[in-house]
C-alpha positions as CSV (number, residue, x, y, z in Angstrom):
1,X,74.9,89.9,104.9
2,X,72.5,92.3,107.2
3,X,73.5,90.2,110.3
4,X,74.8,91.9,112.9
5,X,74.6,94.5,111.0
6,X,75.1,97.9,113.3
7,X,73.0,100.9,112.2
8,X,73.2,104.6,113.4
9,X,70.6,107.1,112.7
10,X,72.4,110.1,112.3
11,X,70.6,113.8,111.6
12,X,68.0,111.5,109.3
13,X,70.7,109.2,107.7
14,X,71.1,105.5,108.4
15,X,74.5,104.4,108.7
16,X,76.1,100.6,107.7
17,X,79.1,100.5,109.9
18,X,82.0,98.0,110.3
19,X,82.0,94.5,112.2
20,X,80.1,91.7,110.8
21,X,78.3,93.8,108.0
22,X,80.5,93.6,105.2
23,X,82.9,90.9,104.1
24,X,86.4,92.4,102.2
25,X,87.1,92.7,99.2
26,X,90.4,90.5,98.0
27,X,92.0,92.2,94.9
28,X,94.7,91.2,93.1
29,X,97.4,94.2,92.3
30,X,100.6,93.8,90.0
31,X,102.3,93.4,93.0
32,X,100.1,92.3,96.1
33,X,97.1,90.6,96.9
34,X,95.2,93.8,98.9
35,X,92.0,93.4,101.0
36,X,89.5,95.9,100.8
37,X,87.3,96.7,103.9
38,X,84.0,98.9,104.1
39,X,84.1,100.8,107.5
40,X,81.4,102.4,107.0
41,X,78.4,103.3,104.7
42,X,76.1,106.2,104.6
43,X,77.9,108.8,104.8
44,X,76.9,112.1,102.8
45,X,79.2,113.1,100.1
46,X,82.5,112.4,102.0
47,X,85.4,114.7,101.6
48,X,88.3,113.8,103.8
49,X,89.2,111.3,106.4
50,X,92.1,111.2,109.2
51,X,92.9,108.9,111.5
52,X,92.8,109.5,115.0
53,X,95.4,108.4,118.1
54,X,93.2,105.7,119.7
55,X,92.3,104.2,116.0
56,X,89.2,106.0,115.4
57,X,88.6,107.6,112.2
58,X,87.7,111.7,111.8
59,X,85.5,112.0,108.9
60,X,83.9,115.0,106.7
61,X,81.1,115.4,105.1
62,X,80.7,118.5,102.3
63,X,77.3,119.3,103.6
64,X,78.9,121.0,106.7
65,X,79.2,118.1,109.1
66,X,82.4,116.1,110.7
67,X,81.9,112.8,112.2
68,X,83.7,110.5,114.3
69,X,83.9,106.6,113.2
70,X,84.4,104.4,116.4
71,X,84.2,101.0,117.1
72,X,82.0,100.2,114.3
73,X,79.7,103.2,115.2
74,X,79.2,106.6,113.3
75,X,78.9,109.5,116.1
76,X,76.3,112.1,115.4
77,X,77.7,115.8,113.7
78,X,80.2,117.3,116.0
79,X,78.9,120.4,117.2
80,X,80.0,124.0,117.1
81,X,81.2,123.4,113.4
82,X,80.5,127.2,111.6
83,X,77.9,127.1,108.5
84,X,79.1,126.1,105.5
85,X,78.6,127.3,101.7
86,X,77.4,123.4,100.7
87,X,76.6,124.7,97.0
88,X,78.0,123.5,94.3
89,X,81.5,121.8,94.5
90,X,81.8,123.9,97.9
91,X,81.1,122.7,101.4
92,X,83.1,121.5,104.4
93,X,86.7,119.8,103.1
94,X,89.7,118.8,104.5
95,X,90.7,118.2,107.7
96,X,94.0,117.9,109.4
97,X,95.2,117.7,113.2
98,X,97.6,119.1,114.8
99,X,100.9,117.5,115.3
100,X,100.2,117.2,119.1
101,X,96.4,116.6,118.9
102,X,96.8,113.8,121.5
103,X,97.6,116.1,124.1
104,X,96.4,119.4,122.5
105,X,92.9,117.9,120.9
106,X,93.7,121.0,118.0
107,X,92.5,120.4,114.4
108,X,92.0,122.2,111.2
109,X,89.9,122.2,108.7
110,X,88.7,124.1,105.8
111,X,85.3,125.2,104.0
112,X,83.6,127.1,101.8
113,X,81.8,130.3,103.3
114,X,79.7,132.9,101.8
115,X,79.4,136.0,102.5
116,X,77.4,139.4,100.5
117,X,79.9,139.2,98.4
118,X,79.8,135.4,97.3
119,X,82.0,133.1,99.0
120,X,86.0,131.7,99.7
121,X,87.6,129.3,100.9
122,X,88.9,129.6,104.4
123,X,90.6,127.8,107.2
124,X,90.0,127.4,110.9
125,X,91.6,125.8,113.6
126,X,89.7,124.5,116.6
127,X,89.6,121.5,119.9
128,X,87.9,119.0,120.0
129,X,85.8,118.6,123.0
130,X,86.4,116.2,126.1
131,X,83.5,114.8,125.3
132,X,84.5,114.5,121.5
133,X,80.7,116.1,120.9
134,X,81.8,119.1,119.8
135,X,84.2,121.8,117.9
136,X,85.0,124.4,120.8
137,X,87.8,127.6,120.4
138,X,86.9,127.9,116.3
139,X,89.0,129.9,115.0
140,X,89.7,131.4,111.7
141,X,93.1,131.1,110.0
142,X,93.2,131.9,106.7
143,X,90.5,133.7,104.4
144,X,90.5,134.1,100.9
145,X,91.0,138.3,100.8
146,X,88.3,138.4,97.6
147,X,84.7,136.5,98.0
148,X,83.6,135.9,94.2
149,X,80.2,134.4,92.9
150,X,80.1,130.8,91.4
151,X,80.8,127.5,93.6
152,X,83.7,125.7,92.2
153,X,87.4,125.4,92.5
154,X,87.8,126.0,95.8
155,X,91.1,123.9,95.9
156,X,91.0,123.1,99.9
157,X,93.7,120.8,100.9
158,X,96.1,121.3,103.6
159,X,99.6,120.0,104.5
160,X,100.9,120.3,107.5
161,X,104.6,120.8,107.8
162,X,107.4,119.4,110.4
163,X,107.1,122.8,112.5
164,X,103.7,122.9,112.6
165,X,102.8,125.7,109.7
166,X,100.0,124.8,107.1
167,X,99.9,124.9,103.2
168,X,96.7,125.5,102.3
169,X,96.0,124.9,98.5
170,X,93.4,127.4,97.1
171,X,91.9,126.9,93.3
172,X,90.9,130.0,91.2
173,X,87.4,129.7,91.7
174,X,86.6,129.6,88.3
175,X,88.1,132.6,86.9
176,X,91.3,131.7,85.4
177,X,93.3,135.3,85.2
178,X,92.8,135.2,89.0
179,X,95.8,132.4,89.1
180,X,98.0,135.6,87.9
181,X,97.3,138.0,90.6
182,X,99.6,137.6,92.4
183,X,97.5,140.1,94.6
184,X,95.1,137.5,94.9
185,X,94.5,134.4,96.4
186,X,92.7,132.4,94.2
187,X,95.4,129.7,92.3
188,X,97.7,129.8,95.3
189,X,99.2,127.8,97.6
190,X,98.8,129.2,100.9
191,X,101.5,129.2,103.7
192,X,100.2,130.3,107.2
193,X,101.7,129.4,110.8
194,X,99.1,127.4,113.3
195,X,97.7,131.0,114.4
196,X,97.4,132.4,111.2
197,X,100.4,134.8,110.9
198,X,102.4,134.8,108.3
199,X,106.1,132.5,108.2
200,X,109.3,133.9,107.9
201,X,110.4,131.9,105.1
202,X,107.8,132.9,103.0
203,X,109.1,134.2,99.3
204,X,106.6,137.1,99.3
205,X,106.6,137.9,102.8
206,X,106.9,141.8,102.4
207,X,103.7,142.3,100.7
208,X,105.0,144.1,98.0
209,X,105.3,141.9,94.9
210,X,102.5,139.5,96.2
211,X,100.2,138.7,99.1
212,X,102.5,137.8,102.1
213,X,100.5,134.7,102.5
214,X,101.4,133.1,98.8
215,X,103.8,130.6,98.4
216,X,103.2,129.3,94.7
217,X,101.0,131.1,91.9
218,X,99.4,129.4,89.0
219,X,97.4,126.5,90.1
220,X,94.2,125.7,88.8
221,X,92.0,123.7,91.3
222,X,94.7,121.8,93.7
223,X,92.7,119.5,95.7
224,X,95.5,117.6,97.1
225,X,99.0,118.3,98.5
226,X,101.6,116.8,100.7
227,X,104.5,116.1,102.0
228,X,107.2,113.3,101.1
229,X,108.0,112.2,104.6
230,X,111.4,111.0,103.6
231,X,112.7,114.3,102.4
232,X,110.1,116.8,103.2
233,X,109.6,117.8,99.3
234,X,105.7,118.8,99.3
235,X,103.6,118.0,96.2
236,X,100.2,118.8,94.7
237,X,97.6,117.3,92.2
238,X,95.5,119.6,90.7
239,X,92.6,119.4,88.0
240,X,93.3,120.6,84.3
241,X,90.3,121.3,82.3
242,X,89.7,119.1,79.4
243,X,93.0,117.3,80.4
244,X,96.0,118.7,82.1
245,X,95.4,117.4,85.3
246,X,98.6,117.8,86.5
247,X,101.2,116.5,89.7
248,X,103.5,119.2,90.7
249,X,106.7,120.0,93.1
250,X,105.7,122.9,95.2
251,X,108.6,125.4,95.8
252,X,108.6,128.5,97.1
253,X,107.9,131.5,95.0
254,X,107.1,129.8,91.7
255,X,104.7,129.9,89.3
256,X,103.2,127.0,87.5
257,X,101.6,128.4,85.1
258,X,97.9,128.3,84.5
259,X,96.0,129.8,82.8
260,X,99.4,130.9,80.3
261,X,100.4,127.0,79.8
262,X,98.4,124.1,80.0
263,X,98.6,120.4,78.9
264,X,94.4,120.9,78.7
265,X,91.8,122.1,76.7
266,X,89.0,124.5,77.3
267,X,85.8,122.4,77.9
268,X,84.7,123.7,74.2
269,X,87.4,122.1,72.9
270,X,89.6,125.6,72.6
271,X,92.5,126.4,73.1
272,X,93.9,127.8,76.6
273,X,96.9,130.5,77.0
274,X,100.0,130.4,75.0
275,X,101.1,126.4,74.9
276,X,102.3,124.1,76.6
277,X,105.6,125.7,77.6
278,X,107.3,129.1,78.4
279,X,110.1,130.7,80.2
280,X,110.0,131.5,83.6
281,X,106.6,128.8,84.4
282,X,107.0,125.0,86.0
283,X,106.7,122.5,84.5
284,X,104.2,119.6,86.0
285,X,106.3,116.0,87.1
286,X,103.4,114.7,85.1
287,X,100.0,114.9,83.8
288,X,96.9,112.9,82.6
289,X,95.3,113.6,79.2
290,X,92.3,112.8,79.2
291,X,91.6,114.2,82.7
292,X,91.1,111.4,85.9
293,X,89.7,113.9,88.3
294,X,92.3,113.8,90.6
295,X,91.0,114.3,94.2
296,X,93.8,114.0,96.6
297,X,97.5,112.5,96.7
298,X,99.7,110.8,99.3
299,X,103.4,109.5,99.3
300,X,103.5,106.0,99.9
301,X,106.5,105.6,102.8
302,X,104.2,103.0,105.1
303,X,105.4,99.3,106.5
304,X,102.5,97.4,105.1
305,X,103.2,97.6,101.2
306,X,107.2,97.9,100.7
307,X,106.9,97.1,97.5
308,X,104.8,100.6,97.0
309,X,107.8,102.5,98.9
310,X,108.0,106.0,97.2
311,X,105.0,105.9,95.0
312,X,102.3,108.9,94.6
313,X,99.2,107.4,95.2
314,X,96.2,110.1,93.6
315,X,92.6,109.5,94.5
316,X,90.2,109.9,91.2
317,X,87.2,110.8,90.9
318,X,86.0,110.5,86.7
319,X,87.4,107.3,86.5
320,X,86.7,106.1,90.5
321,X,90.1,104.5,90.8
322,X,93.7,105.0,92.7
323,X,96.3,105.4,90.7
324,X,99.6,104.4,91.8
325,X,102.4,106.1,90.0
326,X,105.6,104.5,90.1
327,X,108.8,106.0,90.7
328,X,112.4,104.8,90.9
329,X,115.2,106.1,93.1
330,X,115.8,109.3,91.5
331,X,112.2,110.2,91.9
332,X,110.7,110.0,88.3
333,X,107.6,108.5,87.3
334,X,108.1,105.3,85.4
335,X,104.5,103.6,85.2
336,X,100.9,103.9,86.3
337,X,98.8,101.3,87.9
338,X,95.2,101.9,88.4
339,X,93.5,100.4,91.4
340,X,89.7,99.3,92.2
341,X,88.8,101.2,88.6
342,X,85.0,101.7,88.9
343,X,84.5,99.5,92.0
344,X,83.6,101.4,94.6
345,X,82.8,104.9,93.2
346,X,84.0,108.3,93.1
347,X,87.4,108.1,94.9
348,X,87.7,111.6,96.7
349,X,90.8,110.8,99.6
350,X,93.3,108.4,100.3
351,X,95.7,109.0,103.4
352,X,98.0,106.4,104.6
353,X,97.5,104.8,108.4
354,X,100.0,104.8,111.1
355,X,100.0,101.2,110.6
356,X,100.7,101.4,106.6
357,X,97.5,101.0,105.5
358,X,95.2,103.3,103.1
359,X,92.2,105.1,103.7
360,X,89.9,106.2,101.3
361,X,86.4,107.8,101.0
362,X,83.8,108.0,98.1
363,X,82.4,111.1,97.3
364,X,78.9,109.5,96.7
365,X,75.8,110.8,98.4
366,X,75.9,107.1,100.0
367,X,79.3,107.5,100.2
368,X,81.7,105.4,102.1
369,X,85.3,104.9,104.4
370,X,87.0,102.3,102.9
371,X,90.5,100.5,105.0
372,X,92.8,98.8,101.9
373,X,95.5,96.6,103.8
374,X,97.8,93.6,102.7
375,X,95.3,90.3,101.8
376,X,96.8,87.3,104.2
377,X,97.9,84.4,103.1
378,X,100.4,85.3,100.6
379,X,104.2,85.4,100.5
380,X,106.1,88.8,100.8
């Protein structure tokens, strides 16, 4: 098993990477035979992973540090990445690049920071060096306008859309009435061009009924959004309490209700807001009771799994599974499968490859980059 096994020390950490080190994984699915591959090992509390043009992988780590996966070898921290708040559920998050990273090197990423006042989350954009050593031209984008104490629901996706703006989902920090100020951007999704300014098409762009920056209101901790590729509708999972996690279609201006309506429970047991249901608030596609955790989602529109064409696939933490919710041609849900359930730990992305494949990391201090592609040897 230890073999040609390939080890980096990294800033103290020893790191398993891929090659010879770890057989796959064959499992069984209702409707394929999938082959799960560890690409890596060692990694600190992962949080996001994306795919770069020459094959390597881009990969955060919530303690503040982003490293590139190569060739079966885990680069040392990037430099010139800005300190982090790496408290609590905060850290360093997503990541994203730019549409024309192959020629422009441009990323984005978000984090927690502190400040006197507590801390936020916020967005930068920067390049990647020549060297791919280091983070150079950081920028920041986006910046929560109220710093609060605590270190939790930091929401911290991003989407990036066809011309190039981000959504930037943003969770209430863990004060609930916050999700209903609209002068506030806590429970929002963000909309922000590449620089930071604000859209045209945003619904609140004047300022005066909302922050010019808000595109939806009442979200509670949205830790994953995207886009349908096939019809550019843009999506989001976000955590309920004590149930109510919930998957949601994102349009401008709306407001989906939390803390007034919630499919959840406080944590005591007691009741939240006013129900379930009320005029004026969205309604979720769907949501999970008891709670899965979820900690990312991606549309399924790849060449390696037809038979998945369409689906939402949602990362999970709770349960450490992928759920793949089924949908027919009219877009509704019509079953759940639940993937790799308690095999490989706390589930915290999954992206889909250029080449169809799936992605994942585990959000385990030993955590880990996972490839899931289609077993051989099988007929489809």
């Amino acid at each position: 098993m230890l073999k040609g096994l390939r080890i980096a020390l990294a800033a103290g950490a020893a790191f398993a990477t891929a090659g010879a080190a770890f057989a796959a994984d064959r499992v069984q699915t209702k409707k394929v035979t999938v082959s799960v591959d560890t690409l890596a090992t060692g990694l600190d509390h992962p949080w996001a992973v994306e795919v770069m043009p020459d094959g390597a992988y881009l990969v955060t780590e919530r303690p503040g540090n982003i490293r590139i996966i190569r060739d079966g070898k885990a680069s040392e921290p990037l430099g010139g990445v800005p300190e982090v708040s790496a408290r609590g559920q905060g850290g360093l998050m997503d990541v994203a690049l730019a549409p024309d990273f192959a020629q422009s090197r441009i990323l984005y990423f978000t984090a927690a920071i502190a400040n006197a006042k507590g801390s936020g989350t916020e967005a930068f954009s920067a390049k990647l060096s020549a060297d791919e050593s280091r983070l150079e031209d950081v920028k920041p984008i986006f910046t929560m306008a109220k710093f609060t104490g605590g270190n939790i629901q930091y929401g911290s996706r991003i989407a990036i859309a066809k011309d190039g703006s981000l959504f930037i989902s943003v969770g209430d920090r863990g004060s609930r009435d916050r999700s209903q100020d609209f002068k506030d951007d806590a429970g929002s999704i963000i909309h922000v061009n590449a620089d930071g300014s604000i859209p045209a098409d945003n619904p609140f762009r004047d300022g005066a009924k909302a922050l010019p920056e808000i595109w939806s209101k009442g979200h509670r901790n949205p830790q994953g959004i995207t886009f349908d590729s096939s019809d550019g509708k843009l999506y989001t999972v976000e955590h309920g309490a004590r149930g109510g996690d919930e998957i949601n279609l994102i349009e401008p201006g709306k407001n989906y209700g939390w803390p007034v309506i919630t499919y959840g429970r406080d944590y005591s047991g007691a009741k939240i807001g006013e129900g379930t249901e009320k005029a004026g608030l969205e309604q979720p596609l769907h949501y999970w009771d008891p709670s899965i955790a979820p900690g990312a989602i991606a549309v399924y529109r790849g060449k390696m799994f037809p038979e998945w064409d369409g689906d939402m696939l949602v990362a999970a933490l709770k349960f450490q599974l992928l759920s793949r919710m089924q949908r027919d041609e009219s877009g509704k849900f019509t079953a759940e499968e639940r993937l790799f359930e308690g095999n490989y730990g706390r589930i915290r992305d999954v992206t889909v490859a250029p080449d169809g494949a799936l992605l994942m990391v585990t959000d385990e201090s030993d955590g880990a980059l996972l490839r899931v592609s289609r077993a051989a040897n099988q007929d489809g």
